[in-house]
C-alpha positions as a printed NumPy array, in Angstrom:
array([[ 19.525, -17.79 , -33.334],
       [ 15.711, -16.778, -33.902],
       [ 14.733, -19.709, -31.482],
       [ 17.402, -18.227, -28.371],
       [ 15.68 , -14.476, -29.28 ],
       [ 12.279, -15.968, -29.178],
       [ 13.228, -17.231, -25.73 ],
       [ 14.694, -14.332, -24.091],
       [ 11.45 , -12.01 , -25.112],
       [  9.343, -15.098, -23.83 ],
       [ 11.114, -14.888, -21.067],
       [ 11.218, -11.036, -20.468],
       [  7.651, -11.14 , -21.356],
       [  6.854, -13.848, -18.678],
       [  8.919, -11.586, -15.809],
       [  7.144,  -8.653, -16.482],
       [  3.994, -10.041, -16.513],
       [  4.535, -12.085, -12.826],
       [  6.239,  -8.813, -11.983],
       [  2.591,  -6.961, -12.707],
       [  0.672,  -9.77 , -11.112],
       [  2.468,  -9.257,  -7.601],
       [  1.295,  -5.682,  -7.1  ],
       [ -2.629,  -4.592,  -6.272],
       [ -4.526,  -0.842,  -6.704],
       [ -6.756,   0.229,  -3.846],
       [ -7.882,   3.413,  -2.706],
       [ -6.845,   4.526,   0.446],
       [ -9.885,   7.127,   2.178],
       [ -9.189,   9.717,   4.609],
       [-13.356,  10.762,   5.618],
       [-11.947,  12.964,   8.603],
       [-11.317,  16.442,   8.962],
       [ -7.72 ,  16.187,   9.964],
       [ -4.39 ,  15.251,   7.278],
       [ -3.119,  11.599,   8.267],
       [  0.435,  11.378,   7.045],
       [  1.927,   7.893,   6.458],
       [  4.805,   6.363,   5.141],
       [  5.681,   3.789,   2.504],
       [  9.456,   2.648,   2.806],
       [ 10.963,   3.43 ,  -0.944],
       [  7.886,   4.431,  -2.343],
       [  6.242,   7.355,  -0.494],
       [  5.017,   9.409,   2.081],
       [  1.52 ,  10.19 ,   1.105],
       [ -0.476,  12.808,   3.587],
       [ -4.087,  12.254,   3.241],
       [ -6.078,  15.441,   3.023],
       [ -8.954,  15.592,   5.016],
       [-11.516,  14.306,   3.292],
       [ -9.901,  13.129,   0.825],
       [ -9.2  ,   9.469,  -1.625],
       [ -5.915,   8.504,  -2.952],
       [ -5.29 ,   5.463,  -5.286],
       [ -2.561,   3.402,  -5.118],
       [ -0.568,   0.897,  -6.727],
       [  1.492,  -0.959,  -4.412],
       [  3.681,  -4.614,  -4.47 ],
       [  1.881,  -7.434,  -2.053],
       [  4.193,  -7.471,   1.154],
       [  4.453,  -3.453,   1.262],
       [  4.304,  -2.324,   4.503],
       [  2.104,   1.208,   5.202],
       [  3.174,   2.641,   8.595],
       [  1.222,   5.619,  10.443],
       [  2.911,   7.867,  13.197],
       [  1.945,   7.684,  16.933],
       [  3.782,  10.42 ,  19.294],
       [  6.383,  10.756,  16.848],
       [  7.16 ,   7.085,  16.4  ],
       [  6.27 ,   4.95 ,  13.331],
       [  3.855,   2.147,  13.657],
       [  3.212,  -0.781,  11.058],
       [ -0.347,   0.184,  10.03 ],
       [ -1.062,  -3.025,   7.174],
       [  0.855,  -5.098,   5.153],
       [ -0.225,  -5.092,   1.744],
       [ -1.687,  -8.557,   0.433],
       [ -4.146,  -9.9  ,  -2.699],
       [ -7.304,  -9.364,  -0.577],
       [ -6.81 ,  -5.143,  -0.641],
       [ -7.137,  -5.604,  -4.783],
       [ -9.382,  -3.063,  -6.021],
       [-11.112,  -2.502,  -2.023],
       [-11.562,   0.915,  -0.332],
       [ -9.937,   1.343,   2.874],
       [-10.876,   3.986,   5.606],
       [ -7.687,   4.453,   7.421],
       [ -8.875,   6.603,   9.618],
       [-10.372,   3.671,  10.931],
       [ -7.65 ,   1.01 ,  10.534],
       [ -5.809,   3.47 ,  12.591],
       [ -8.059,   3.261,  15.281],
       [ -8.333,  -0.461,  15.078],
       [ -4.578,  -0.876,  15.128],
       [ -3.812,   1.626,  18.022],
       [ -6.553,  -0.846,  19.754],
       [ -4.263,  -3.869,  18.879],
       [ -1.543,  -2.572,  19.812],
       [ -2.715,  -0.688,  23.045],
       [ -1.897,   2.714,  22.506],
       [ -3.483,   5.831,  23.926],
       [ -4.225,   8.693,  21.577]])
């Protein structure tokens, strides 16, 4: 009996822990003087102040869209490499709308 309980808390232990492990914190920077609102399917839809920094704590493979003339448009995808980094999105924004050919 001890042994099967010692097992299940190992193994609750273990899923939290790989749970924990699949999710970074970054800060996300708005250095501009206008709010850029974004969405985060089933998490949020943060509106960075102007001038502002927001920390977050997302899982890797969350998508972050921004809005272009009222449609949404994927802005990142969340991987291991954003871990503790900074990231101007005014300027990913500007990047993407590059990639993806859109006119302001």
């Amino acid at each position: 009996m001890r042994i099967l309980l010692l097992s299940i808390l190992f193994c609750i232990g273990t899923m939290s822990i790989a749970s924990a492990q699949k999710s970074v914190g970054f800060t996300l920077k708005n250095p501009t003087a206008k709010s850029i609102p974004l969405w985060i399917p089933s998490v949020m839809n943060p509106n960075l102040s102007p001038f502002s920094t927001s920390g977050v704590r997302l899982r890797v493979g969350q998508k972050i869209y921004f809005k272009h003339k009222m449609r949404k448009k994927l802005l990142l995808e969340v991987t291991n490499e954003y871990d503790e980094q900074s990231l101007n999105v005014a300027k990913l924004i500007r990047e993407r709308k590059k990639q993806l050919n859109l006119k302001s």
